[in-house]
PDB file of N, CA, C and O in Angstrom:
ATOM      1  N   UNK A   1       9.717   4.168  -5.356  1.00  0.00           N
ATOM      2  CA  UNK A   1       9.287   5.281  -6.187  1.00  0.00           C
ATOM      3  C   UNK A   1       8.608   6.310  -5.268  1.00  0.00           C
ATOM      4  O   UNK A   1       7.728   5.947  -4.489  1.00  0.00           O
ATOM      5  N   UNK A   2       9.078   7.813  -5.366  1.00  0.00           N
ATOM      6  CA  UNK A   2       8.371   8.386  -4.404  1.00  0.00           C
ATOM      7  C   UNK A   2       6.851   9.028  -4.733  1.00  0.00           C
ATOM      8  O   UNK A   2       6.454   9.400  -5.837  1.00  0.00           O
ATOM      9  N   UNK A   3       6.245   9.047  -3.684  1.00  0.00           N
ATOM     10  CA  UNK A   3       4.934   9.327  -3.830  1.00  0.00           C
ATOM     11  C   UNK A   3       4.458  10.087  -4.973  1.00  0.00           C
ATOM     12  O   UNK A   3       3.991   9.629  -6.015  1.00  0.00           O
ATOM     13  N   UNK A   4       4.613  11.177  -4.687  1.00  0.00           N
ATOM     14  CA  UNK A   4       4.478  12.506  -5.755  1.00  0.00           C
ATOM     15  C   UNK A   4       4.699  12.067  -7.024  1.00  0.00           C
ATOM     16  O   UNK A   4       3.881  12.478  -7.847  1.00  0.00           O
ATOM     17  N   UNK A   5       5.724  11.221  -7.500  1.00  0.00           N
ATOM     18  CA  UNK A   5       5.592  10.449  -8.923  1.00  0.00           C
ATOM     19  C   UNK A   5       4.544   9.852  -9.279  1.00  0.00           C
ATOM     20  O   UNK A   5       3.869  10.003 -10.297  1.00  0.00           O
ATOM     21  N   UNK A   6       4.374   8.918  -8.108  1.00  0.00           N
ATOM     22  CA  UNK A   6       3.272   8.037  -8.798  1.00  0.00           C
ATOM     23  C   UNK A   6       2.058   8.730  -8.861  1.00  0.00           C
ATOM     24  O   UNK A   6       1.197   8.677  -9.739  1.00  0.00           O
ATOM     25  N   UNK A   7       2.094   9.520  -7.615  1.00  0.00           N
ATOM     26  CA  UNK A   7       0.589  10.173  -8.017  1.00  0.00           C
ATOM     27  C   UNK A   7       0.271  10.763  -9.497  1.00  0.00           C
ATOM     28  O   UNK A   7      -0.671  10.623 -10.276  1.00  0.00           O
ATOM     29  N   UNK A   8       1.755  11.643  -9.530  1.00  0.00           N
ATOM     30  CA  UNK A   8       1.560  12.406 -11.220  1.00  0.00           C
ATOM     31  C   UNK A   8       1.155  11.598 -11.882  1.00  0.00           C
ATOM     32  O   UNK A   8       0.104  11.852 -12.472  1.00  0.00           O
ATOM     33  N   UNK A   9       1.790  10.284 -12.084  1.00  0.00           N
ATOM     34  CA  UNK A   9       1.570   9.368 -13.526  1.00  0.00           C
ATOM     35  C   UNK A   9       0.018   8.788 -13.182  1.00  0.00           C
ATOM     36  O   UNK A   9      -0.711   8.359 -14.077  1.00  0.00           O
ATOM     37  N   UNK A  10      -0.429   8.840 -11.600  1.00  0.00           N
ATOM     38  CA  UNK A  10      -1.742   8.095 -11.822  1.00  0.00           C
ATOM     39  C   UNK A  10      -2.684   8.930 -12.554  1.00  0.00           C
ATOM     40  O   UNK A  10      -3.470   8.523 -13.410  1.00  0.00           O
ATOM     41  N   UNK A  11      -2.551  10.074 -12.171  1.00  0.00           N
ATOM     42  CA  UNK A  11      -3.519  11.500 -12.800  1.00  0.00           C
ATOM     43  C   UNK A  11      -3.420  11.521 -14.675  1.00  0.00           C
ATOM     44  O   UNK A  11      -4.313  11.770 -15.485  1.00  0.00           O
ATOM     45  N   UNK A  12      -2.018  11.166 -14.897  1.00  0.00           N
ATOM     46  CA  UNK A  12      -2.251  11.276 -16.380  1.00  0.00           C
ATOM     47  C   UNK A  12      -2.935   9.891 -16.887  1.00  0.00           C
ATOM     48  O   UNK A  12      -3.633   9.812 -17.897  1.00  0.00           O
ATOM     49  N   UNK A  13      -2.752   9.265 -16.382  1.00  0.00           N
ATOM     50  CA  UNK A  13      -3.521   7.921 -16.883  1.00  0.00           C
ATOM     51  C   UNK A  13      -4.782   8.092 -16.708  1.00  0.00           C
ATOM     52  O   UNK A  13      -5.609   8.022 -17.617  1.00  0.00           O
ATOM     53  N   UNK A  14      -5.059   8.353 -15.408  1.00  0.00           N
ATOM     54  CA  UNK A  14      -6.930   8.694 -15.409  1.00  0.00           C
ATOM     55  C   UNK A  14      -7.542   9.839 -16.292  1.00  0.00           C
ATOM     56  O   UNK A  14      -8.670   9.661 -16.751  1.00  0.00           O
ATOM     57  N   UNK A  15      -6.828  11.072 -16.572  1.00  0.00           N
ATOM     58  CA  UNK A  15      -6.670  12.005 -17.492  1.00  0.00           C
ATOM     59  C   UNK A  15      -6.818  11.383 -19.177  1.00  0.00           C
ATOM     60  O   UNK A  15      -7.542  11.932 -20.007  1.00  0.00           O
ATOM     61  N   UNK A  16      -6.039  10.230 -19.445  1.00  0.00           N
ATOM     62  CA  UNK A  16      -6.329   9.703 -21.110  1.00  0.00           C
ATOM     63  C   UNK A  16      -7.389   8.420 -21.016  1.00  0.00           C
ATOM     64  O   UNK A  16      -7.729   7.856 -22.056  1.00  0.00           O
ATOM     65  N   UNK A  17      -7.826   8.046 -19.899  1.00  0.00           N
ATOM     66  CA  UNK A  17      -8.765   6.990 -19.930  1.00  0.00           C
ATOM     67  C   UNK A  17     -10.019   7.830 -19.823  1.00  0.00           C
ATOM     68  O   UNK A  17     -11.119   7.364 -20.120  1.00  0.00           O
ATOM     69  N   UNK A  18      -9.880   8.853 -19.471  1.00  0.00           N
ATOM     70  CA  UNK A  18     -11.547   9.958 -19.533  1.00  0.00           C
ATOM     71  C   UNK A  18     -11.295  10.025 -20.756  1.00  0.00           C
ATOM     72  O   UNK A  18     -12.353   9.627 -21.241  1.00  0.00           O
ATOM     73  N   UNK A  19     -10.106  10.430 -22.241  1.00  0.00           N
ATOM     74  CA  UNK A  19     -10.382  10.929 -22.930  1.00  0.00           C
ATOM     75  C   UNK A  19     -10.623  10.062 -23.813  1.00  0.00           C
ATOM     76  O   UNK A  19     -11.033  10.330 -24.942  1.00  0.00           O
ATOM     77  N   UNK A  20     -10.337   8.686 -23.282  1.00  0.00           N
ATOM     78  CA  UNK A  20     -10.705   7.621 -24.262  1.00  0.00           C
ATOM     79  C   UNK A  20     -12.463   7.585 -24.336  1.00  0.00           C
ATOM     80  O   UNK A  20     -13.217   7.546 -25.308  1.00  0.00           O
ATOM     81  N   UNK A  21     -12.769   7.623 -22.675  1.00  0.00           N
ATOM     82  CA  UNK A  21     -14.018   7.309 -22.311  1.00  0.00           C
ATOM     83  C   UNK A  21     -14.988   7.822 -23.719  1.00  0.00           C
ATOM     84  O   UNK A  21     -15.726   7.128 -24.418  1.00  0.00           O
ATOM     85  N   UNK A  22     -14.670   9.309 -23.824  1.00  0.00           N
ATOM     86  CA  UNK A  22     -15.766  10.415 -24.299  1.00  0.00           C
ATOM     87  C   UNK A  22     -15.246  10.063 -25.754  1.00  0.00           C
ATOM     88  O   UNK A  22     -16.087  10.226 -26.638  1.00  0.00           O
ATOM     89  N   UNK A  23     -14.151   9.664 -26.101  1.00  0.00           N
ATOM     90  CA  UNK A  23     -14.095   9.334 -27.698  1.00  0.00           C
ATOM     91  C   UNK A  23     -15.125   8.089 -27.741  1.00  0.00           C
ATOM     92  O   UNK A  23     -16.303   8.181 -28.089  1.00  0.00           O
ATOM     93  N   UNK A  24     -14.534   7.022 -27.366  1.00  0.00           N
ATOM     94  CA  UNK A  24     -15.443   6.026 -27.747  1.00  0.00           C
ATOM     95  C   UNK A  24     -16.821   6.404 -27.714  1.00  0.00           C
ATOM     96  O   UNK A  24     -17.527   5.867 -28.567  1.00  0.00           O
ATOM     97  N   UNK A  25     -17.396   7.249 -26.881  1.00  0.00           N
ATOM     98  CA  UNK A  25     -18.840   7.431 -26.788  1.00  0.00           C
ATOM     99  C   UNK A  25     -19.432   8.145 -27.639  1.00  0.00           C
ATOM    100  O   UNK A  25     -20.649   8.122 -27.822  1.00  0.00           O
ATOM    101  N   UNK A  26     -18.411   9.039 -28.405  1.00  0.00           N
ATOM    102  CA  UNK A  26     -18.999   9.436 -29.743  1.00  0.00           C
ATOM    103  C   UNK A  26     -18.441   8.889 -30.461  1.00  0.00           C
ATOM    104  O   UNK A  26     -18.264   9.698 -31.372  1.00  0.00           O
ATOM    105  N   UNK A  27     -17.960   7.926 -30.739  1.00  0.00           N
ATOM    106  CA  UNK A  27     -17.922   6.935 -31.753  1.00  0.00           C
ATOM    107  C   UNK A  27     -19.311   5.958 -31.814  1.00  0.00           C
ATOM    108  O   UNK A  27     -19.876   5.567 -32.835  1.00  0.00           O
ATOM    109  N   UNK A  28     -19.612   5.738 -30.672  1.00  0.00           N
ATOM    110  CA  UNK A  28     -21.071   4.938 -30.318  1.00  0.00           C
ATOM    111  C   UNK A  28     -22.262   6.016 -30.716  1.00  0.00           C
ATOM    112  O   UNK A  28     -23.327   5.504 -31.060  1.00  0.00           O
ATOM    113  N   UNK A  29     -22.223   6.759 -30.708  1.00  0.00           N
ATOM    114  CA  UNK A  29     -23.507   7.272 -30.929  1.00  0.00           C
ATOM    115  C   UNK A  29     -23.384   8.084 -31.929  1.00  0.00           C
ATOM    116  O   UNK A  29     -24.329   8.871 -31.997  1.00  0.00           O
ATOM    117  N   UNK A  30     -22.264   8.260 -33.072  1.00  0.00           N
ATOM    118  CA  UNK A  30     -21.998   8.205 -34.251  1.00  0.00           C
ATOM    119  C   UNK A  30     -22.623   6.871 -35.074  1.00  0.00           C
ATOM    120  O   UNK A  30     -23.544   7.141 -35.845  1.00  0.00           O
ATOM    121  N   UNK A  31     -22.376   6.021 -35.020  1.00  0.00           N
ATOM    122  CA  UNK A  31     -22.578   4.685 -36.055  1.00  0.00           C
ATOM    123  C   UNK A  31     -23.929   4.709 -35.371  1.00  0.00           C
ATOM    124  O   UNK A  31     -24.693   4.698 -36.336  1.00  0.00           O
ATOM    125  N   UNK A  32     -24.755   4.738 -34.166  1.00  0.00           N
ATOM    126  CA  UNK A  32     -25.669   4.541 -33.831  1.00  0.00           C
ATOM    127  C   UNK A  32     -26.703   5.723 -34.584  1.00  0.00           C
ATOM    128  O   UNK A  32     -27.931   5.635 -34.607  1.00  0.00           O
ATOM    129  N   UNK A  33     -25.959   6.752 -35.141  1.00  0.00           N
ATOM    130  CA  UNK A  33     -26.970   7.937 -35.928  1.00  0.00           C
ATOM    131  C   UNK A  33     -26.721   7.341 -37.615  1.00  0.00           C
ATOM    132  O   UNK A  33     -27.418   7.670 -38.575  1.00  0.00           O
ATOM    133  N   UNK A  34     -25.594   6.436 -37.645  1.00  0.00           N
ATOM    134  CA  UNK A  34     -25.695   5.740 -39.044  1.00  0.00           C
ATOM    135  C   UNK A  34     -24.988   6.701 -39.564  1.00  0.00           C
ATOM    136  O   UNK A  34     -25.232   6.911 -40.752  1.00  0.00           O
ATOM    137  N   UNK A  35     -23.996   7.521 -38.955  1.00  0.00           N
ATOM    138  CA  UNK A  35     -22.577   7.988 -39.665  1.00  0.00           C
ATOM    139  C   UNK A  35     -21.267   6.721 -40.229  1.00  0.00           C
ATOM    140  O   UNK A  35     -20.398   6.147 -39.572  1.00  0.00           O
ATOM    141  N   UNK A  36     -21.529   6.663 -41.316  1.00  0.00           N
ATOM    142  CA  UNK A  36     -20.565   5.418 -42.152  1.00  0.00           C
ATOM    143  C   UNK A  36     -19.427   6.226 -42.461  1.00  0.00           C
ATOM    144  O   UNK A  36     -19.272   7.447 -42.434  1.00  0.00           O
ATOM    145  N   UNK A  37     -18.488   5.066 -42.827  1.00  0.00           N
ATOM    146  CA  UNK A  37     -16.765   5.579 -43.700  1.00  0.00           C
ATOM    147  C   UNK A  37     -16.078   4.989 -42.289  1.00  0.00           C
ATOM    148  O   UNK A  37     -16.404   4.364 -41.280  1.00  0.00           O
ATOM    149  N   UNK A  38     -15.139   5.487 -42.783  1.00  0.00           N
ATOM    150  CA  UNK A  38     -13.589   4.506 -41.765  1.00  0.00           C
ATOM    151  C   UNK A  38     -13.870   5.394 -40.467  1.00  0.00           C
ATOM    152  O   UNK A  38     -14.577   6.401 -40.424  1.00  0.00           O
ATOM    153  N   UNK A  39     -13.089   4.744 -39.313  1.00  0.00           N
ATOM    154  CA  UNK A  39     -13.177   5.349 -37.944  1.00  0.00           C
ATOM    155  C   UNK A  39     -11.995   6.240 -38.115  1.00  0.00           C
ATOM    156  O   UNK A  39     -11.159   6.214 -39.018  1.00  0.00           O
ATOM    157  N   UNK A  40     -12.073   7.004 -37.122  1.00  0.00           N
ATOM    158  CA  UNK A  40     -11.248   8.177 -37.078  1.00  0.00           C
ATOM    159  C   UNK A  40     -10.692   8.194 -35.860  1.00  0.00           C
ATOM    160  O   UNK A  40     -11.457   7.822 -34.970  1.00  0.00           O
ATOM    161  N   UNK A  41      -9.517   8.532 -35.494  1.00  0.00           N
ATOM    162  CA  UNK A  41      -9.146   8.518 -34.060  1.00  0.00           C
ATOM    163  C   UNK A  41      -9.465  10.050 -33.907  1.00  0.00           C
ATOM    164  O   UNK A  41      -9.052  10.988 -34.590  1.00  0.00           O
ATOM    165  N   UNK A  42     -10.300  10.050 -32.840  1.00  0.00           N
ATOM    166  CA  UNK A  42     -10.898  11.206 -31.786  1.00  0.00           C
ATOM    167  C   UNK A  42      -9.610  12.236 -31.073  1.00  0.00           C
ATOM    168  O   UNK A  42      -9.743  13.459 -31.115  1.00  0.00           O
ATOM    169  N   UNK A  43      -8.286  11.548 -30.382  1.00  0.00           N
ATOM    170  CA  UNK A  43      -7.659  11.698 -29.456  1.00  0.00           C
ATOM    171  C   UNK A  43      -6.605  12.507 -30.101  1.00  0.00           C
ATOM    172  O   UNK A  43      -5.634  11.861 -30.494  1.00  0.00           O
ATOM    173  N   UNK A  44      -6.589  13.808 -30.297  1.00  0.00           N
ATOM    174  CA  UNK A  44      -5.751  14.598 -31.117  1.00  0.00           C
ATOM    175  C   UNK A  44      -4.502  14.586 -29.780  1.00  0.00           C
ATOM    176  O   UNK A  44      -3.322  14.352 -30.042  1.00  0.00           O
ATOM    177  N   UNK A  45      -4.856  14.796 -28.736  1.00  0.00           N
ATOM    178  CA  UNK A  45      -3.680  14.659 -27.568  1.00  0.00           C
ATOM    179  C   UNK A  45      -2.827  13.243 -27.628  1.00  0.00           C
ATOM    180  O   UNK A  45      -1.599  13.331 -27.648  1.00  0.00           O
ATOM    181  N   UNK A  46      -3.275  12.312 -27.648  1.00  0.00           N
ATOM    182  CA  UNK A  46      -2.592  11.166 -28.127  1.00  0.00           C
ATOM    183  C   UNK A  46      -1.504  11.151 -28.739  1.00  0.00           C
ATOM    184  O   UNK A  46      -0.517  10.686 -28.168  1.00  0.00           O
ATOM    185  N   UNK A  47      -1.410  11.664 -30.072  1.00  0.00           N
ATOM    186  CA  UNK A  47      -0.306  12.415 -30.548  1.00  0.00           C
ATOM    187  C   UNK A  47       0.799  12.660 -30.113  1.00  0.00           C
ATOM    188  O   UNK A  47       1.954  12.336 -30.391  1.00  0.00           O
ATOM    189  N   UNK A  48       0.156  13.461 -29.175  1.00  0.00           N
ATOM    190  CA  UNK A  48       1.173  14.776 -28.439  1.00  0.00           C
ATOM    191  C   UNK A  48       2.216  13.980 -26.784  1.00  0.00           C
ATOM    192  O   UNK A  48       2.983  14.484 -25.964  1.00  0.00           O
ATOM    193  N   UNK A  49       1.698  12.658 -26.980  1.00  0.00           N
ATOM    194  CA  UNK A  49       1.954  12.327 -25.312  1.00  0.00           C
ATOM    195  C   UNK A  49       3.234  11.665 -25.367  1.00  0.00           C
ATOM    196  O   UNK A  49       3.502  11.097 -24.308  1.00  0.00           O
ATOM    197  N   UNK A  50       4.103  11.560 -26.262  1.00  0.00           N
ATOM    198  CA  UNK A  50       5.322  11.002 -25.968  1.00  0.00           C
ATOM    199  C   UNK A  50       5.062   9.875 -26.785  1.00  0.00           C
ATOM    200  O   UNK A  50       4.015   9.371 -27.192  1.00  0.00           O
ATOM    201  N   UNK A  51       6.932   9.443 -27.012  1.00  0.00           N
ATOM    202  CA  UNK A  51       7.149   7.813 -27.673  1.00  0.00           C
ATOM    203  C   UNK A  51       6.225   6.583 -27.123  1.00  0.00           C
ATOM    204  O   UNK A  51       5.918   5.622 -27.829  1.00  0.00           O
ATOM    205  N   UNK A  52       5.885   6.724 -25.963  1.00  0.00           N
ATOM    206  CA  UNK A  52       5.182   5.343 -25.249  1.00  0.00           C
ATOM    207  C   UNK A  52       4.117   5.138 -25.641  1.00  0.00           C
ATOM    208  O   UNK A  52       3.479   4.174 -25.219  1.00  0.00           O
TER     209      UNK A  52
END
């Protein structure tokens, strides 16, 4: 696989694991302010990222 690929795909992966990071963390300090009801997915890009 040549370089330049993998690099791309490493960047988008580190790119949705930051955006996981900062969801979950306001999910944590949501329930921690005692915001109740169902969870919500944060990650409106998620969506957007392809079949996989």
């Amino acid at each position: 696989m040549p370089y330049k690929i993998t690099w791309w795909f490493m960047e988008q992966v580190a790119d949705q694991v930051g955006r996981c990071r900062i969801a979950f963390e306001q999910e944590e300090s949501e329930a921690a302010e005692g915001a109740g009801g169902p969870r919500r997915q944060r990650i409106p890009e998620a969506e957007r990222m392809g079949p996989w």
